[in-house]
C-alpha positions as a printed Julia matrix, in Angstrom:
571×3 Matrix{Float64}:
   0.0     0.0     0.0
   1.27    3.55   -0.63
   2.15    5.75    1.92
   2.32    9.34    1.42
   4.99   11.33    3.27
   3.92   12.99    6.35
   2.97   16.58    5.69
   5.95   17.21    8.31
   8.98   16.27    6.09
   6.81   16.87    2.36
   8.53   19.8    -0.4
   5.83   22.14   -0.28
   4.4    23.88   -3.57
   5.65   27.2    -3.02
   6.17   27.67    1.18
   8.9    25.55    2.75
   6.12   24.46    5.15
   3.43   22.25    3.29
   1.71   21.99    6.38
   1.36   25.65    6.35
   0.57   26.0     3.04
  -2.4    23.31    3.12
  -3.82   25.44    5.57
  -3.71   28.62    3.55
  -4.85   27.01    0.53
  -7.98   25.5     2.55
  -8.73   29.08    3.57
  -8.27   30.45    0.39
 -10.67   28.14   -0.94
 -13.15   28.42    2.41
 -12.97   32.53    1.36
 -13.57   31.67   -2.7
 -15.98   29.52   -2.38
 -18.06   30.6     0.98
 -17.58   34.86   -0.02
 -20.56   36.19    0.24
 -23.44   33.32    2.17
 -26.2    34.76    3.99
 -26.17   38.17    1.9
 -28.51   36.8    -0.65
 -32.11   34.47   -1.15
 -32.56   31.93   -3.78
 -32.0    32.57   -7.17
 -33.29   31.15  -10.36
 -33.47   28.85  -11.76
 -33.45   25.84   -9.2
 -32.24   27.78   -5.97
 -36.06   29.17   -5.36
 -37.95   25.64   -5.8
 -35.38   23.15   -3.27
 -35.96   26.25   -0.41
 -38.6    26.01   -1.02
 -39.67   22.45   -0.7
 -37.38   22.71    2.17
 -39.09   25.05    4.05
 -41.96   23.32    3.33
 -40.46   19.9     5.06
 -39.79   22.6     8.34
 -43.1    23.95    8.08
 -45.36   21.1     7.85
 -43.26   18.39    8.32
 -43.8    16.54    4.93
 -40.44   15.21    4.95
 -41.07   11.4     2.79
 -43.33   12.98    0.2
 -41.52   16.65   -0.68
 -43.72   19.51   -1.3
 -43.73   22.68   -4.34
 -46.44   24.58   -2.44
 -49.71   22.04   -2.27
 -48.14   20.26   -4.53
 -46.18   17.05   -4.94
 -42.72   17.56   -6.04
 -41.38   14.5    -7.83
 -38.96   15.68  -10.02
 -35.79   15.19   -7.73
 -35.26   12.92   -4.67
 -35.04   14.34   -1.58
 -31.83   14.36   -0.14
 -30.89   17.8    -1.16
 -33.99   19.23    0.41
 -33.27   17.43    3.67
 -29.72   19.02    3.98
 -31.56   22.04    3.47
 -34.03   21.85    5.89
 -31.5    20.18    8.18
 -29.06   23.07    8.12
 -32.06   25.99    8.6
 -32.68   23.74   12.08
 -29.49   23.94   13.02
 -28.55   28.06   11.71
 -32.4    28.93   11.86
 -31.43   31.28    8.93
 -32.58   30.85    5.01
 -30.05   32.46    3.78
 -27.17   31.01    5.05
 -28.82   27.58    5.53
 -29.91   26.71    1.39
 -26.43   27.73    0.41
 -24.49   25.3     2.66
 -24.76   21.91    0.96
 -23.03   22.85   -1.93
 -20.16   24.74    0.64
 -19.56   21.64    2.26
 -19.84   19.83   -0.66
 -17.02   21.8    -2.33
 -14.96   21.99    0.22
 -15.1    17.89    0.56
 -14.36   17.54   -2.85
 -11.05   19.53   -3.0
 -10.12   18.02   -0.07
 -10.3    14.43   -1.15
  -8.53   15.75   -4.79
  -5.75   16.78   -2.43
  -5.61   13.47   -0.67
  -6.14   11.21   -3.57
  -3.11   13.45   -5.62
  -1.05   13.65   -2.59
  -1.22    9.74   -1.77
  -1.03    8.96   -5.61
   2.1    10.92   -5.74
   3.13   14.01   -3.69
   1.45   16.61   -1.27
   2.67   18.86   -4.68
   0.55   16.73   -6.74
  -2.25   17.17   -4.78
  -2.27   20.92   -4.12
  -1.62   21.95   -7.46
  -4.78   19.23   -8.48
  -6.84   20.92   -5.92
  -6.52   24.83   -6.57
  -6.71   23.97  -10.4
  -9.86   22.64   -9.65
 -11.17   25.06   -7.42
  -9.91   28.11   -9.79
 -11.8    26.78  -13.22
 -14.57   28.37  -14.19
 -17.39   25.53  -13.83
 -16.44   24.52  -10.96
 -16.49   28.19   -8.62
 -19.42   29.3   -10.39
 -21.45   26.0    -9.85
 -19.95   25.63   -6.56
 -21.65   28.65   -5.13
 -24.93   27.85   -6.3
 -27.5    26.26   -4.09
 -28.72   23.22   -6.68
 -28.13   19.49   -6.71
 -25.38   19.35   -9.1
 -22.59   20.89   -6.47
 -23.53   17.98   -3.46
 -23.58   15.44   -6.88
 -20.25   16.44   -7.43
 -19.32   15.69   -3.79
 -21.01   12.64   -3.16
 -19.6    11.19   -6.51
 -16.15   12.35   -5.33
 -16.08   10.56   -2.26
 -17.68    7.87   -4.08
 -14.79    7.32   -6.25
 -12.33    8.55   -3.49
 -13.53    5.35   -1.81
 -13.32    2.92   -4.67
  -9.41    4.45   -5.63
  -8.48    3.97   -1.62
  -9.4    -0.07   -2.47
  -8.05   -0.31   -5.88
  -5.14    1.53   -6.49
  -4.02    2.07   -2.71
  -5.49   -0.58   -0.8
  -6.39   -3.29   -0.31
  -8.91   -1.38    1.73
 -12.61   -3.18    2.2
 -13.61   -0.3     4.58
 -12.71    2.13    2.19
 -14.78    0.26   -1.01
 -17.81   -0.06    1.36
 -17.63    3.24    1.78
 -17.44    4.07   -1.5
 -20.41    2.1    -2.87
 -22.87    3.33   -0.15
 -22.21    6.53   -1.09
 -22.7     5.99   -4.56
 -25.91    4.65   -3.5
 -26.77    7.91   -1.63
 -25.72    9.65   -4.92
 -28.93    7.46   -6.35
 -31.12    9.35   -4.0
 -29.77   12.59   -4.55
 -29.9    13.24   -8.12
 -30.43    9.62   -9.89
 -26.56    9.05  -11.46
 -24.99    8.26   -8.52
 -24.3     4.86   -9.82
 -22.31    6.2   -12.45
 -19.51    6.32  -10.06
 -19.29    2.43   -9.73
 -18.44    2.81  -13.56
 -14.89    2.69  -12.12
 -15.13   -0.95  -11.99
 -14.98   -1.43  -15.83
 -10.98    0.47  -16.26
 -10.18   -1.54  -13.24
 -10.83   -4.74  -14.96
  -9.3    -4.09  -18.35
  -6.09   -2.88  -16.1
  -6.44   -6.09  -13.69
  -7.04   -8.25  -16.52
  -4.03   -6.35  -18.51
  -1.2    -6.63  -15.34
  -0.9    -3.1   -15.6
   1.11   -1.62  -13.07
   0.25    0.44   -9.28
  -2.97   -1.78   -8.98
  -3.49   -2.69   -5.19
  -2.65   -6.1    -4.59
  -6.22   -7.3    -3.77
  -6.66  -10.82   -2.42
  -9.39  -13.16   -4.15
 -12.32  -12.36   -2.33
 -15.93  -12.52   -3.85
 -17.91  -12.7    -1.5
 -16.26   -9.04    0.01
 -16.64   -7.38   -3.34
 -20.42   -8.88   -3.38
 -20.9    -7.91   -0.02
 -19.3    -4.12   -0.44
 -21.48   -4.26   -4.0
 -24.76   -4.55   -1.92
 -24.23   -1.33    0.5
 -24.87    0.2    -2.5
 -28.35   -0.28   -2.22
 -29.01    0.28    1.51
 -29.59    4.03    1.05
 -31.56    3.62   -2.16
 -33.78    0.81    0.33
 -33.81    2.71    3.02
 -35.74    5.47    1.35
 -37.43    3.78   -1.18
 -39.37    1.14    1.16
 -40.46    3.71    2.76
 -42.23    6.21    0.06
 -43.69    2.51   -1.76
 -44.94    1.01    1.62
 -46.67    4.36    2.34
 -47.95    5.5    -0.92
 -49.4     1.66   -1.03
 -50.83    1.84    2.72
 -53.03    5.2     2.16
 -54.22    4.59   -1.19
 -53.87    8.6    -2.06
 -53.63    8.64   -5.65
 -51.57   11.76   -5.38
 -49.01    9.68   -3.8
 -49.05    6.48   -6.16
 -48.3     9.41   -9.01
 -45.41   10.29   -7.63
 -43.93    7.17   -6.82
 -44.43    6.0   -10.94
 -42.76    9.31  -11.66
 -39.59    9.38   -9.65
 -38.86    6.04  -10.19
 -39.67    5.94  -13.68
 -40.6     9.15  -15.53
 -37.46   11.0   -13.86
 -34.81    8.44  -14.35
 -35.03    5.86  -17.28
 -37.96    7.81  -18.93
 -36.03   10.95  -18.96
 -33.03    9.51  -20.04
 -33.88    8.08  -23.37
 -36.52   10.77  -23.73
 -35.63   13.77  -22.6
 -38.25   16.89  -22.91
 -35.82   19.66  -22.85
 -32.06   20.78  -22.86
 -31.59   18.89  -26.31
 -27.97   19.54  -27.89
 -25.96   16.99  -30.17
 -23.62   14.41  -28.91
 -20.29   16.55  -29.09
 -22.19   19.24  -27.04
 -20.18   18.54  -23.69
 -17.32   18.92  -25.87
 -17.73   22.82  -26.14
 -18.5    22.91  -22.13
 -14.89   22.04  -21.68
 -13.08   23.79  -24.1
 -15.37   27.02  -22.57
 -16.57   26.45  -18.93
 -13.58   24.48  -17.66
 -11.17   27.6   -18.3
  -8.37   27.96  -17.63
  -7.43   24.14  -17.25
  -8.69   23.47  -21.02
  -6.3    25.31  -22.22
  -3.67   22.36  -20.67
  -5.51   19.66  -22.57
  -3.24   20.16  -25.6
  -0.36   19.17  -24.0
  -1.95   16.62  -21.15
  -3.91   14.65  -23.69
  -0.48   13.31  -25.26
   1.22   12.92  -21.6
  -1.89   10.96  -20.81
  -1.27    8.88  -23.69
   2.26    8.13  -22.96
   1.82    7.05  -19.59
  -1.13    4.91  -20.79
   1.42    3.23  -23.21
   3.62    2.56  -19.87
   0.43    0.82  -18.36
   0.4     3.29  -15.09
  -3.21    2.6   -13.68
  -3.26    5.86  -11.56
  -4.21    7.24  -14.87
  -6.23    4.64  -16.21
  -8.77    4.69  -13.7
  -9.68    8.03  -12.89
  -9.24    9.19  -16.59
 -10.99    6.42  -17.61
 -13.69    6.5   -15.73
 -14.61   10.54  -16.54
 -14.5     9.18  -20.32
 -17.22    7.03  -19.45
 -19.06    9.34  -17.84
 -18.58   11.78  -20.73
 -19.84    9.0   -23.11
 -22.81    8.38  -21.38
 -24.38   11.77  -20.64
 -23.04   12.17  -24.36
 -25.75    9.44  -25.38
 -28.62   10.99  -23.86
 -30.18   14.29  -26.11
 -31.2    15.59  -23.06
 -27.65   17.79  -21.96
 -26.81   20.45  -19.47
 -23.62   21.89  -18.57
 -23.68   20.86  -15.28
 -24.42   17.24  -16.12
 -20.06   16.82  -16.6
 -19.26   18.33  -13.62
 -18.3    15.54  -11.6
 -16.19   15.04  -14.14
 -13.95   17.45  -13.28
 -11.88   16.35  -10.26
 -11.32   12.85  -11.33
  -9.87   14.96  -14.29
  -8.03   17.11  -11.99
  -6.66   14.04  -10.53
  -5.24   12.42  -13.54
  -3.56   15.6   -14.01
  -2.14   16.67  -10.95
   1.48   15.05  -11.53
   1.94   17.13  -14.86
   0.8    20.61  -13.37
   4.07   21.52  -12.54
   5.7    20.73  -15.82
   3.09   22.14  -17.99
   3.01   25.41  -15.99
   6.47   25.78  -17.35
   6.12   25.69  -20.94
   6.19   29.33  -22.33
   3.39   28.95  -24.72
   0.8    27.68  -21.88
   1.33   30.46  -19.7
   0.97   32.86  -22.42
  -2.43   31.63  -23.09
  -3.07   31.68  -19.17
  -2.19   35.23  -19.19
  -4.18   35.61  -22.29
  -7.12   34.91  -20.99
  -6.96   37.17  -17.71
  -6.26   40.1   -20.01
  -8.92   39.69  -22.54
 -11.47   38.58  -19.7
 -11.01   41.47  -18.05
 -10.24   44.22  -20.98
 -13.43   42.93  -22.16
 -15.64   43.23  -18.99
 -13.44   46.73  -18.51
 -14.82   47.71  -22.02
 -18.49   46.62  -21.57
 -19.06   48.36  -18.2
 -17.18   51.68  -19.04
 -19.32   51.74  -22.18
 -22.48   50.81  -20.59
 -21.68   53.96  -17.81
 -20.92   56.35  -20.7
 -22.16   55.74  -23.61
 -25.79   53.79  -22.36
 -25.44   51.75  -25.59
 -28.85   50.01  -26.69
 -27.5    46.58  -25.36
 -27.33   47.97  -22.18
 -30.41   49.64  -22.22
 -32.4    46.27  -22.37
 -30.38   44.22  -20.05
 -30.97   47.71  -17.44
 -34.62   46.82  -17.81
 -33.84   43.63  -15.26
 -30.44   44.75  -13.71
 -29.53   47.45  -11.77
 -27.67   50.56  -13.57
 -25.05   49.78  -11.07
 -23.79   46.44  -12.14
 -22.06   47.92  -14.5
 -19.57   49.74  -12.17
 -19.22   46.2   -10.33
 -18.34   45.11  -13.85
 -15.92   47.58  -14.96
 -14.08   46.91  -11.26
 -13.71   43.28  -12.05
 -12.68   44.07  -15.57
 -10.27   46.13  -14.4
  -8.68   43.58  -11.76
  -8.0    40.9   -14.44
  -6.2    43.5   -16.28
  -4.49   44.78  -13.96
  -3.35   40.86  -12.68
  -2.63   40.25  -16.25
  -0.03   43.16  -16.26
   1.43   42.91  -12.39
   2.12   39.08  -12.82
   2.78   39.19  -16.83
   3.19   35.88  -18.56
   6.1    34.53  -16.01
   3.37   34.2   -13.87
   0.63   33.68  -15.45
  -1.26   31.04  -12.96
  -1.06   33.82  -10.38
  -2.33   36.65  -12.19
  -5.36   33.86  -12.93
  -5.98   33.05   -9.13
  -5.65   37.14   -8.47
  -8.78   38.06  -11.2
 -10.3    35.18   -9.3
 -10.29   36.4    -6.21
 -11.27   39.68   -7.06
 -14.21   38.94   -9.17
 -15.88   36.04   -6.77
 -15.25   38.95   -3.79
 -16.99   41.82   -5.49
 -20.05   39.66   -7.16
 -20.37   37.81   -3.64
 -21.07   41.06   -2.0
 -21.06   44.08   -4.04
 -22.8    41.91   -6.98
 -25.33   40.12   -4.47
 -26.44   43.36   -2.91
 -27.51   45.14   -6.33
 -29.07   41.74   -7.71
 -30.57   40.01   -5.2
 -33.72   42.41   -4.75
 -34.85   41.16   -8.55
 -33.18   38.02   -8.88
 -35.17   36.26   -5.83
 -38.18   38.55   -5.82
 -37.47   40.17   -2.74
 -38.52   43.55   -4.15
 -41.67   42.57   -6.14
 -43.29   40.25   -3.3
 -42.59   43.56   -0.5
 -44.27   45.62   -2.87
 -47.35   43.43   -3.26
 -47.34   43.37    0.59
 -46.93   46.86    0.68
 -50.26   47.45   -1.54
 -52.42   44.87   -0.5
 -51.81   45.77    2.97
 -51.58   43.74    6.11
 -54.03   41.89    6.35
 -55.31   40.99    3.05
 -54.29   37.24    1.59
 -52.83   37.57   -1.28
 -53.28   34.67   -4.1
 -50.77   33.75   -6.66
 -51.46   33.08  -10.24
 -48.52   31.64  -12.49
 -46.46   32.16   -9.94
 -42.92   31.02  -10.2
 -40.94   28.99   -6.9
 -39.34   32.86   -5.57
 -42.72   34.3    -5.46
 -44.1    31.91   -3.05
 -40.54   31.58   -1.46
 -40.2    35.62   -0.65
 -44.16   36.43    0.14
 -44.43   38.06    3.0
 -47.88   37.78    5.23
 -50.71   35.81    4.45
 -50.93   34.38    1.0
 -52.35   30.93   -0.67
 -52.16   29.24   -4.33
 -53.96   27.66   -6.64
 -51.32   24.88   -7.97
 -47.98   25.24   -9.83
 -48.4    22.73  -12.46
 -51.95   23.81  -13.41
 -52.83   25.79  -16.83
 -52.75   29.25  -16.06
 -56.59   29.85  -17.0
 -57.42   27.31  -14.72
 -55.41   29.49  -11.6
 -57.11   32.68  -12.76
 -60.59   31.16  -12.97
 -59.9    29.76   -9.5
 -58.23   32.91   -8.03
 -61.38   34.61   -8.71
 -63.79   32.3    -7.57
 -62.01   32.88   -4.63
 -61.68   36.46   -4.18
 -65.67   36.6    -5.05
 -66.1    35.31   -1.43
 -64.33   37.61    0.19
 -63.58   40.27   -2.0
 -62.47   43.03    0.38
 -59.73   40.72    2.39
 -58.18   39.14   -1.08
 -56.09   40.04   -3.95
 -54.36   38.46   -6.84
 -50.94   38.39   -7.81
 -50.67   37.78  -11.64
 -47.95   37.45  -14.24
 -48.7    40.09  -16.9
 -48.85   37.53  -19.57
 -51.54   35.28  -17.58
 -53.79   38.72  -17.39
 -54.48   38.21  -21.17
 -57.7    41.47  -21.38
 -59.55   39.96  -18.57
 -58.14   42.46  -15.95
 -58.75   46.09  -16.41
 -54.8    47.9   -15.67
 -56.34   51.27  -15.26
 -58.0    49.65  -11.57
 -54.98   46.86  -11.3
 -51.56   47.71   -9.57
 -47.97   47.48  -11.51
 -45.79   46.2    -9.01
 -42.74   46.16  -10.81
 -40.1    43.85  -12.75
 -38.39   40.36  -11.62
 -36.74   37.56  -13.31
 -37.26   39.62  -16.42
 -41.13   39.41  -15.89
 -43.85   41.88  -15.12
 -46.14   41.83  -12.31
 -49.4    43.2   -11.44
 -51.97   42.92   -8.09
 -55.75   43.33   -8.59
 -58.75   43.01   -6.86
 -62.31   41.89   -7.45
 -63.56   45.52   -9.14
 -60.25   44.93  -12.0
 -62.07   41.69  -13.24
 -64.13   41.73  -16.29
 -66.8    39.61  -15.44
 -66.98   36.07  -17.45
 -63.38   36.65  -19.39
 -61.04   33.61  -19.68
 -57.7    34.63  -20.43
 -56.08   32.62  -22.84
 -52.61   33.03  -21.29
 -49.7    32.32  -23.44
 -46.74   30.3   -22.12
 -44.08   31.56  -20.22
 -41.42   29.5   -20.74
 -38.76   31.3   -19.0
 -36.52   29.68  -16.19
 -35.5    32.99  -14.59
């Protein structure tokens, strides 16, 4: 079994001290990735609806059958929500509490990129692994959003993290158990958690092939049988739950969405996706763009990789190999998002932690390092001095959902990258990219979230409608989207997410005809179609590039149906 050096007598990176230097690095990335929680609510598009479903689990306690409103959610498992809801019980505060999953989540996953580099090969290895994964693009970005893909990432992490330990370190039986339960909790989290025991399949060829730096596992099949079968224990202990209730009550409500998380959002919407439809190559462009700057090392890693492969080295093999599987089969499916690769990324990271220090020192890589700082931030320099000055026509429509003031947040970022670019120049390159970094997470975690957050999570609109209504009037919500229930304030009730939007309106009248001087509606401008007279309604403003209006019983022309159109807009 290999055993790393103790951190104690380990060459450090850059400090003489790699014990002091993993802790700087760990609160680097803490500071990156954690800048700016509790200073903003939910966002669009997913942040809004896991709240809150979430805060519906605290409310009312519907913690086995999840909750959008009245409604049954179905379209992800739980597990996300719970951490949610979990966290809020612990901080009792929103808006530090959604955001934390993915923290944690992050943080776990560079430190077991760290660990799996530094026991591979070299506490080097590892850091340098770790900071180029926490300093691309996809990664921060997705990292400091509140959806399922960030705690996917980590759960798959440690899932392979688990199944390495056993099969190129161990043996290790503990370790492999602990990597297929977790791939099982994966399941239950977002569906492809068993993607991770995928792993399996380069392990063989390279067993099969005598390739070298496999653990010297012992025959054993009734362990690896055994260790197989905690994968399912999570999926079990969940499952046999939501079937043995849903079968016990009868409620048809329930028996629909037990058929559609176990079949309409899995194997259904694999081989027939509704939405997100690119061609097969599409991930392709994700990682020449979103997995900046470390793409632009492919050109000379890819060949490396290849070379090493040739000397049958199975550190490479299996992490590589696995990611390429991965890649091939969300490449199958013609549903595609960019997240969908994501998990990708640090088993990537891995495979290329050994060659970051030689490929940081060819001239032509750093130039296109440094390249990319200065145009990134000339660019974003350009755009917001322009927009301040010149109020081009661009500008004007993107004002008409973002405050004027972005713009100076923009030219500030802009001109830290440039400024990096030319401090650092191309000797440095790497550095002048982790500077811009720093800046630019800093100022849109707190400058940035302060000027957005009023129309990103409908904060502002919902305070307004309070505001008119008044006190003590109920306010119901027609096409309302997850941030407008999320962010009401006071007393308010709906009349269904998934239904037609006639069907709300009708409703949401019927309603306020019983009590017509205690209730108003809240209505998406598009749902209002000529049935509601503006002259006696109430604009309450702009959010999520939508308009929204309040009305009570005297704005209704009597007998009208609608005819909304569709709004198919995920902000």
């Amino acid at each position: 079994m290999n055993r790393p050096a103790p951190l104690t007598k380990a060459r450090g990176l850059v400090l003489d001290s790699a014990r002091t230097e993993l802790i700087l690095a760990s609160l680097f990335a803490l500071f990156v990735l954690g800048i700016g929680i509790g200073l903003r609510d939910p966002w669009p598009s997913d942040e809004p609806r896991f709240a809150l479903v979430a805060h519906w689990m605290v409310q009312h306690g519907q913690w086995l059958f999840p909750h959008r409103g009245h409604e049954l959610y179905s379209d992800k498992p739980p597990v996300f929500m719970w951490l949610e809801a979990i966290f809020y019980l612990v901080t009792r505060n929103w808006r530090v509490a959604f955001l934390l999953p993915s923290l944690l989540a992050a943080l776990m996953t560079l430190g077991l990129v760290y660990d799996l580099g530094r026991r591979l090969w070299s506490h080097r290895a590892g850091l340098a692994a770790a900071l180029v994964t926490l300093l691309t693009v996809h990664f921060t970005y997705q990292m400091r959003d509140a959806q399922i893909d960030p705690l996917m990432v980590g759960w798959m992490t440690l899932a392979n993290y688990g199944l390495l330990r056993h099969l190129l370190l161990g043996p290790s039986w503990r370790w492999f158990a602990v990597g297929c339960f977790v791939a099982g909790v994966g399941v239950i989290t977002k569906g492809v958690g068993v993607l991770a025991l995928l792993m399996l399949v380069p392990y063989l060829f390279a067993r099969r092939r005598h390739w070298r730096q496999l653990a010297p596992i012992a025959a054993g099949g009734w362990r690896w049988a055994g260790c197989l079968t905690l994968f399912l224990v999570p999926i079990l202990a969940w499952a046999l739950p939501v079937l043995l209730v849903s079968h016990a009550d009868g409620d048809p409500q329930h028996a629909a969405y037990v058929r559609d998380i176990f079949l309409g959002q899995t194997v259904k919407r694999y081989a027939t996706p509704s939405g997100h439809h690119h061609g097969p190559f599409y991930f392709l462009g994700i990682i020449a763009a979103d997995w900046l700057p470390l793409s632009l090392a492919l050109p000379w890693a890819l060949p490396a990789w290849w070379r090493r492969f040739r000397r049958h080295d199975a550190r490479y093999l299996l992490p590589l190999g696995w990611a390429l599987l991965a890649l091939i089969f969300f490449s199958i499916s013609g549903g595609k998002r960019d997240v969908y690769i994501l998990p990708l990324l640090p088993m990537v990271a891995v495979g290329l932690a050994p060659l970051i220090a030689g490929l940081l020192k060819k001239r032509l890589l750093r130039a296109l390092i440094w390249t990319l700082t200065f145009a990134l931030g000339a660019v974003m320099l350009v755009a917001g001095v322009l927009a301040i000055t010149r109020h081009p026509h661009w500008a004007q429509r993107m004002e008409a959902s973002l405050d004027p003031r972005m713009w100076t947040v923009l030219a500030t970022m802009g001109a830290a990258g440039v400024l990096a670019a030319l401090i650092f120049r191309v000797r440095r390159a790497h550095l002048a990219w982790a500077a811009f970094a720093t800046v630019l997470w800093t100022l849109y975690g707190t400058w940035g979230y302060s000027l957005l957050n009023g129309d990103r999570s409908a904060a502002d609109v919902m305070a307004k409608a309070r505001q008119v209504a008044g006190p003590g009037i109920t306010i119901g919500l027609v096409s309302w989207k997850e941030q407008n229930l999320l962010m009401a304030q006071g007393p308010v009730t709906e009349f269904g997410f998934t239904q037609p939007p006639d069907d709300q309106y009708a409703a949401a009248v019927r309603w306020m005809d019983q009590a017509p001087t205690s209730r108003r509606v809240f209505i998406l401008e598009s749902s209002m179609g000529d049935c509601v007279l503006r002259d006696r309604a109430h604009f309450l403003g702009r959010a999520n590039r939508r308009n929204w209006w309040l009305f009570g019983a005297d704005a209704v022309r009597p007998g009208c149906v609608p005819h909304a159109r569709a709004d198919d807009d995920d902000q």
